[in-house]
C-alpha positions in Angstrom: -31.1 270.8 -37.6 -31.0 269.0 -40.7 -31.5 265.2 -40.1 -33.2 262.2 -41.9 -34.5 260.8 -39.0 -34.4 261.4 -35.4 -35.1 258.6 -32.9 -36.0 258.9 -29.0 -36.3 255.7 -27.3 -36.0 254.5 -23.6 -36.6 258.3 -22.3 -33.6 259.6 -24.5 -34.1 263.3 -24.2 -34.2 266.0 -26.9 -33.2 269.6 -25.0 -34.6 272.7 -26.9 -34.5 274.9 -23.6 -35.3 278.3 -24.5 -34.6 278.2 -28.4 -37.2 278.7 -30.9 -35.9 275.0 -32.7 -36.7 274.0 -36.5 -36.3 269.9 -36.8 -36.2 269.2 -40.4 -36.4 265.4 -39.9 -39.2 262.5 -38.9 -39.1 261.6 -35.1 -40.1 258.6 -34.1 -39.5 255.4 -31.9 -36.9 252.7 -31.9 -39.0 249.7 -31.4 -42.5 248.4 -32.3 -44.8 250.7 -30.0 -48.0 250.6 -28.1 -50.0 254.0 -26.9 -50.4 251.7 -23.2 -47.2 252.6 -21.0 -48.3 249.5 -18.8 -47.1 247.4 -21.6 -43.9 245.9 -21.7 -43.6 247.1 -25.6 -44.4 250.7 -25.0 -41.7 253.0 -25.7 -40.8 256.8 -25.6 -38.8 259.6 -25.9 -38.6 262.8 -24.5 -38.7 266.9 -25.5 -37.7 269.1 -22.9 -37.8 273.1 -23.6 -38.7 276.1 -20.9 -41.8 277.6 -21.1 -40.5 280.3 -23.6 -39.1 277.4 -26.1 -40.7 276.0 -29.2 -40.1 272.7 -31.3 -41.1 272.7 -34.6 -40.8 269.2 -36.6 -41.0 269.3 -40.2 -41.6 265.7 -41.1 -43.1 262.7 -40.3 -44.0 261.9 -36.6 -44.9 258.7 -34.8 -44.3 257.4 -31.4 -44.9 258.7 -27.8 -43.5 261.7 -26.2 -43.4 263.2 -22.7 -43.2 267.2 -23.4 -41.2 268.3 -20.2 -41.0 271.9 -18.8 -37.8 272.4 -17.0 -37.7 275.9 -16.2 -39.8 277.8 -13.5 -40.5 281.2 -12.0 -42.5 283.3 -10.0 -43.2 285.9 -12.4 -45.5 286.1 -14.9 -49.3 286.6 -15.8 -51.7 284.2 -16.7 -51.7 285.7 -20.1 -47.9 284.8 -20.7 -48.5 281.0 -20.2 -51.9 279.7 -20.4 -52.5 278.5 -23.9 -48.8 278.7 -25.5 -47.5 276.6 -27.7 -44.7 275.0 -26.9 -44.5 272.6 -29.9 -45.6 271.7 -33.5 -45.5 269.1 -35.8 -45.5 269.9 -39.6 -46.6 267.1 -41.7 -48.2 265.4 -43.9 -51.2 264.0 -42.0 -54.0 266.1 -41.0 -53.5 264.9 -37.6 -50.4 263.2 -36.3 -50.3 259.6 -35.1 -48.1 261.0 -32.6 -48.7 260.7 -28.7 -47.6 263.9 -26.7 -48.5 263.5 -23.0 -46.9 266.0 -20.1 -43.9 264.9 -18.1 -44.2 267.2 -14.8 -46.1 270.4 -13.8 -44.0 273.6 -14.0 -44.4 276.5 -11.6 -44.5 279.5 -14.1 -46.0 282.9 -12.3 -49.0 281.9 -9.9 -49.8 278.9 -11.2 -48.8 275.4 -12.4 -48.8 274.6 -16.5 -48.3 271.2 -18.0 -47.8 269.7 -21.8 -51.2 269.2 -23.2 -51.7 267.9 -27.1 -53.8 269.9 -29.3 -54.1 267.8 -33.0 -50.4 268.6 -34.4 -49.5 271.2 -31.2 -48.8 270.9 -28.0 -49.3 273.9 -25.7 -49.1 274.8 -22.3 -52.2 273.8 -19.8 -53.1 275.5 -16.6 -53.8 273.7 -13.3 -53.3 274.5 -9.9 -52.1 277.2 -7.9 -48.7 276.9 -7.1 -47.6 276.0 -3.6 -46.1 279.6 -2.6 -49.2 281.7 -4.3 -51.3 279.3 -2.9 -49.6 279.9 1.1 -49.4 283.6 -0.1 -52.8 284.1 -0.8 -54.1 282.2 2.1 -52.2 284.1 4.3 -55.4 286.6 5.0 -57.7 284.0 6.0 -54.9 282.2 8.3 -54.8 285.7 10.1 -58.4 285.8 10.5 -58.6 282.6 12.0 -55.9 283.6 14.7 -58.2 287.3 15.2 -61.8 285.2 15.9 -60.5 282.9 18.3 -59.1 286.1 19.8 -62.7 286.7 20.0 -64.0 283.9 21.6 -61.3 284.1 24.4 -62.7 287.8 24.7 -66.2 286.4 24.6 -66.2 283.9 27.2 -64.4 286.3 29.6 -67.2 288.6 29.1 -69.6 285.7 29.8 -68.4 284.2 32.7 -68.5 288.2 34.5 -72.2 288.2 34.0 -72.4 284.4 35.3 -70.5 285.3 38.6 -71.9 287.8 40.9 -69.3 288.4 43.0 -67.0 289.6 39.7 -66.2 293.3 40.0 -63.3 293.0 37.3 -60.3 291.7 37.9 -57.3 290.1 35.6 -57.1 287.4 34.0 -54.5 285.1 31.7 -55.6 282.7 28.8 -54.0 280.2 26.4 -55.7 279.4 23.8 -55.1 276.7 20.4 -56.4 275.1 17.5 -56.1 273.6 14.4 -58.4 274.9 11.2 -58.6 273.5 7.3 -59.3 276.0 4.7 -60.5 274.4 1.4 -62.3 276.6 -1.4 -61.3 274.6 -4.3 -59.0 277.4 -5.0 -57.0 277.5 -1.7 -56.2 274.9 0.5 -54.3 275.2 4.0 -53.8 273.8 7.3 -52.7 275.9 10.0 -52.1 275.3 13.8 -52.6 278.4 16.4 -51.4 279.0 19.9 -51.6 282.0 21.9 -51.6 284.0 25.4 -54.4 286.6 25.8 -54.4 288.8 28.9 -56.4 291.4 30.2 -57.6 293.9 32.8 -60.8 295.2 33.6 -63.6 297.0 36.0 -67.3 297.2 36.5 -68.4 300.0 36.9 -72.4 301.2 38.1 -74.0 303.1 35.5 -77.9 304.7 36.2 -79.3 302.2 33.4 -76.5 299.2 33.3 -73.8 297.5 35.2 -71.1 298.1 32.1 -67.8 296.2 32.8 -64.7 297.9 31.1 -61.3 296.7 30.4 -58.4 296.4 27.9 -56.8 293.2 26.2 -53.6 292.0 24.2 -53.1 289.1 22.3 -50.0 287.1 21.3 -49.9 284.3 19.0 -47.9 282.4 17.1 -49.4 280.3 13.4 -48.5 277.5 11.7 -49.8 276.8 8.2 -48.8 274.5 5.5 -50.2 272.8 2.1 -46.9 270.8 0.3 -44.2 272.1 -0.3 -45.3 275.6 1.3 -45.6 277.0 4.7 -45.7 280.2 6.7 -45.0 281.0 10.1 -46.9 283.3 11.8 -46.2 286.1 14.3 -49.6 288.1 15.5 -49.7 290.8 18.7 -53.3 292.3 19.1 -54.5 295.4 21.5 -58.5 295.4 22.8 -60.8 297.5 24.2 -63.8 296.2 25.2 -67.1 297.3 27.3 -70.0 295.1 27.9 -73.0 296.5 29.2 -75.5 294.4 31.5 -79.3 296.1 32.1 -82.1 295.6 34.7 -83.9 293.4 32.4 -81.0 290.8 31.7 -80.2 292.1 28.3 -76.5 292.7 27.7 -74.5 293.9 24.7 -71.3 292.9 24.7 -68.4 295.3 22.3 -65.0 295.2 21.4 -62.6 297.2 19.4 -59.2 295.8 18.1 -55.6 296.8 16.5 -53.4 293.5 15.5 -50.6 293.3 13.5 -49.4 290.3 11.3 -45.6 288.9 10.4 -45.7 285.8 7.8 -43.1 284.5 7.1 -43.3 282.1 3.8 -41.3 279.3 2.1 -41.8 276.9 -0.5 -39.9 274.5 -3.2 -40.8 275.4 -6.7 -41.4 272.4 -9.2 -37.5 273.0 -10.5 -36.2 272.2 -6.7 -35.5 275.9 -6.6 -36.1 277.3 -2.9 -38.5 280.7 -2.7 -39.0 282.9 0.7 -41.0 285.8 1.2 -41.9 288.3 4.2 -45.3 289.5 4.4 -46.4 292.1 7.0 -50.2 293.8 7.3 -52.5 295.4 9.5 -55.7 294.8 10.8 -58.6 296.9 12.9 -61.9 294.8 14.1 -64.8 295.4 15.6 -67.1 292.6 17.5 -70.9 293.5 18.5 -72.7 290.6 20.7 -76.6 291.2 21.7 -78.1 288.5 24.4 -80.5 287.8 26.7 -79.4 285.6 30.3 -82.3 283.6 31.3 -81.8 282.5 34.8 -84.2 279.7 34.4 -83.2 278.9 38.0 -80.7 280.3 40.7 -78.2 278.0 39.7 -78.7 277.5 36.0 -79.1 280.2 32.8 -79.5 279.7 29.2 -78.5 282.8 26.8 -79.6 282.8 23.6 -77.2 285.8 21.2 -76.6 286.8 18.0 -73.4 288.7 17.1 -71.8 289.9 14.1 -67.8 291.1 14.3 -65.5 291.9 11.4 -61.9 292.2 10.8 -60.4 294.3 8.1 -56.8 294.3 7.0 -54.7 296.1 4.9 -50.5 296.3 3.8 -48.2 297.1 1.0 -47.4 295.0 -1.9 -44.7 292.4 -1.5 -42.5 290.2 -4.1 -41.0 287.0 -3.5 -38.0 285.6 -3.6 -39.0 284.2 -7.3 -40.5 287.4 -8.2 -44.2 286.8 -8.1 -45.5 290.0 -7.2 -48.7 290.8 -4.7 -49.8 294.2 -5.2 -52.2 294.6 -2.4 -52.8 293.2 1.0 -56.7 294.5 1.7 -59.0 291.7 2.5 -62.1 292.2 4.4 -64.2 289.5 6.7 -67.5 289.5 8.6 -68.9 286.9 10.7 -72.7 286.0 11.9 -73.4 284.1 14.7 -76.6 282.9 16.2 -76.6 280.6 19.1 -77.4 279.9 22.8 -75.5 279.5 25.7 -76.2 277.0 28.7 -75.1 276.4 32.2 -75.5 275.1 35.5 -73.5 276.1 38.8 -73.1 273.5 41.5 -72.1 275.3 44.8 -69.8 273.5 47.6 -69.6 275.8 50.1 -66.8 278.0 51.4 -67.1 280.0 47.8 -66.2 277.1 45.8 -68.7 276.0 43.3 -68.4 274.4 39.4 -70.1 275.3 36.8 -70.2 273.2 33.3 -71.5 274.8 30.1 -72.2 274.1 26.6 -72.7 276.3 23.7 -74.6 275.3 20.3 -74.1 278.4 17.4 -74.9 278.7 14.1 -72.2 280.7 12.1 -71.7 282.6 9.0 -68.5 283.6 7.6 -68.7 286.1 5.0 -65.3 287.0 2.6 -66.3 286.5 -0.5 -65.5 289.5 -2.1 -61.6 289.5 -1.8 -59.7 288.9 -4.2 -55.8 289.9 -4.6 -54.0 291.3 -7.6 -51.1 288.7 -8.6 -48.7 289.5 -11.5 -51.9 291.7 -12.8 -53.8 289.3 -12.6 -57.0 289.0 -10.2 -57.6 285.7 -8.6 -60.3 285.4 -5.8 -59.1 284.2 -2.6 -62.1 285.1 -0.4 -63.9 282.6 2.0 -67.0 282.3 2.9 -69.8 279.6 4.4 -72.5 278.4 7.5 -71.0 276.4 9.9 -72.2 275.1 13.2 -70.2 275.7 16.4 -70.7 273.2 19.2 -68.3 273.6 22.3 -67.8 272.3 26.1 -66.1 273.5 28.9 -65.9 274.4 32.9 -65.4 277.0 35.5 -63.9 275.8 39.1 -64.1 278.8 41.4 -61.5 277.6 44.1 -62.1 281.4 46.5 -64.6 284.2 45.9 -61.7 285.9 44.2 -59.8 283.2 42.5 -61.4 280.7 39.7 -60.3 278.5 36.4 -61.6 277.5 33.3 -61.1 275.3 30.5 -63.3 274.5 27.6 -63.2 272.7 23.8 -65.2 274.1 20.7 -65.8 272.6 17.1 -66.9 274.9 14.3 -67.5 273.1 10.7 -68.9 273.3 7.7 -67.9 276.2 5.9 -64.3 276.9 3.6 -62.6 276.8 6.7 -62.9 274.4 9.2 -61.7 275.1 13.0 -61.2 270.9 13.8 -60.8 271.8 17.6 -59.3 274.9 19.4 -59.3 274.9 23.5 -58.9 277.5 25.5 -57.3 277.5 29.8 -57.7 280.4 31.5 -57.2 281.9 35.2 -59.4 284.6 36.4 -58.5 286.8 40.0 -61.3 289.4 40.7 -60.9 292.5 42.7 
């Protein structure tokens, strides 16, 4: 464009969109100007272009401009956007009195860009993660949220066998829920959790142990959000578990698992446009507990334990609706906890008694050393961190057969927070 003078005032909009766009003219203001927006004199223009635009201006530039990106996409590697210049002025000062600041944040691959001045250019800046890699790559850490309190259901079965000696195995129903925060300056979620977890089992008199063996499913459901994104979750889990209790009141405590994972993801990208993905994976786990029940009295026991379990999961690569593209699902997790149980049982005849326990643990999540492939691009999305579990609860035996519980837990401290999660159960021995 061939031009003597161009003037953008009151937001008036130059479009370049996707051109590579010569302006042989000077760009400036209308009115006298101030750099201070807050002041009733400033005034400004505006250069909007797509991430694969470019403005040149040959002449003299004064004034302030917001550099807007209008497009957005999915696709994309880092290498395709960060650091690209977008616009640059050609003139005769060695640095332009010119003002360029950025209008918005674009979503361009798996991350957000804005307008940044360089001297006489203006290129593109990276930030944050946008909202749908962000919910995409958190989805692994959501689902091993759902799998460990999976285990603690698990685990406090186990533990209230070896607290009632009348328990020969039986059946029993629980519901659990809770809400967690993951923050690793990277990713950021928060995810709700409810579920049903029911199993069978049997003790069974060994030479050397009393070894109670049984089976388990799990069925939850996830909600997790951050903005504009969110994902619902759909998990079913199968168990088999064993615990064995010896003559000196050791007991080790095991558990094998199969789960499998349906997210379901949507999110608004920074141009209004709508983006949806399905994402499906698979998961085995093992958990490994090792304790010692101290019955300090006949009513009361403390149990200290340490216990290490570990989830690992793995599916194909996916693209969303936008065409970002995740290439693989494998993400790997280990937890270390170290804590004591305690508990008192107050008997009122006619085999009903109640017994209220607390549990103090300090835990260790370790998944660090994930990171997912994105575009062809790497970008870490492990957690990891010490946290200390405190928790509360009860057990109401109403017949010899026939008892309830209910308790509350807090775990915090690490990337991912569990705020609260409670569990209600229903026990019927043989």
């Amino acid at each position: 464009m061939d031009a003597d003078s161009v003037v953008l005032t009151d937001g008036g909009v130059l479009n370049v969109g996707s051109r590579d766009y010569v302006l042989d003219a000077s760009l400036n203001n209308a009115r006298d100007i101030t750099n201070d927006p807050h002041q009733k004199e400033y005034d400004h223009g505006v250069i909007a272009l797509n991430a694969d635009g470019h403005l040149a201006v040959n002449g003299d530039v004064a004034g302030n401009y917001r550099v807007r990106i209008d497009n957005a996409t999915g696709a994309g590697a880092v290498a395709d956007y960060k650091g690209s210049e977008v616009l640059r002025v050609y003139d005769d000062n060695d640095a332009t009195s010119a003002r360029f600041t950025a209008a918005n944040k674009a979503d361009l691959g798996a991350y957000t860009y804005e307008a940044h001045q360089q001297g006489d250019t203006v290129v593109l800046k990276q930030r944050a993660l946008t909202d749908y890699a962000n919910m995409a790559l958190s989805i692994p850490s959501a689902n091993t949220n759902i799998w460990n309190q999976e285990q603690d259901v698990l685990s406090t079965r186990l533990a209230q066998g070896r607290h009632s000696p009348s328990d020969t195995g039986g059946a029993w129903v629980t519901y659990f829920g809770g809400n967690f925060n993951g923050d690793t300056g990277e990713l950021s979620y928060d995810q709700d959790v409810s579920g049903l977890m029911v199993g069978l089992d049997k003790l069974v008199e060994g030479d050397s142990a009393k070894w109670t063996l049984g089976v388990a499913a799990g069925f939850a459901k996830g909600d997790m959000d951050d903005r504009t994104g969110s994902v619902d979750q759909d998990s079913q889990s199968a168990r088999l578990y064993a615990s064995a209790r010896f003559a000196n009141d050791v007991f080790l405590d095991s558990s094998l698992s199969y789960s499998h994972y349906s997210n379901d993801l949507s999110a608004v990208m920074s141009d209004g446009q709508s983006v949806s993905g399905d994402i499906s994976s698979d998961a085995w786990g093992f958990g490994l507990k090792l304790g010692y029940d101290w019955q300090f009295n006949p009513q009361g026991y403390l149990t200290p334990y340490a216990s290490v379990s570990g989830l690992f999961q793995d599916g194909d690569g996916y693209q969303l609706s936008n065409d970002m593209r995740v290439n693989s699902q494998s993400y790997d997790s280990l937890r270390y906890e170290l804590g004591a149980d305690l508990g008192y049982t107050f008997n009122y005849g006619n085999d009903q008694a109640f017994t209220p326990y607390a549990k103090l643990a300090y835990v260790y999540d370790d998944a660090n050393d994930n990171d997912a492939d994105v575009n062809g691009d790497s970008i870490d999305n492990g957690v990891e961190g010490s946290a200390v579990r405190a928790g509360l609860g009860g057990r109401f035996s109403f017949t010899k057969n026939f008892s309830a519980y209910a308790d509350a837990n807090y775990l915090g401290g690490g990337d991912v927070d569990q705020d609260w999660a409670a569990n209600v159960g229903v026990k019927y021995t043989w």
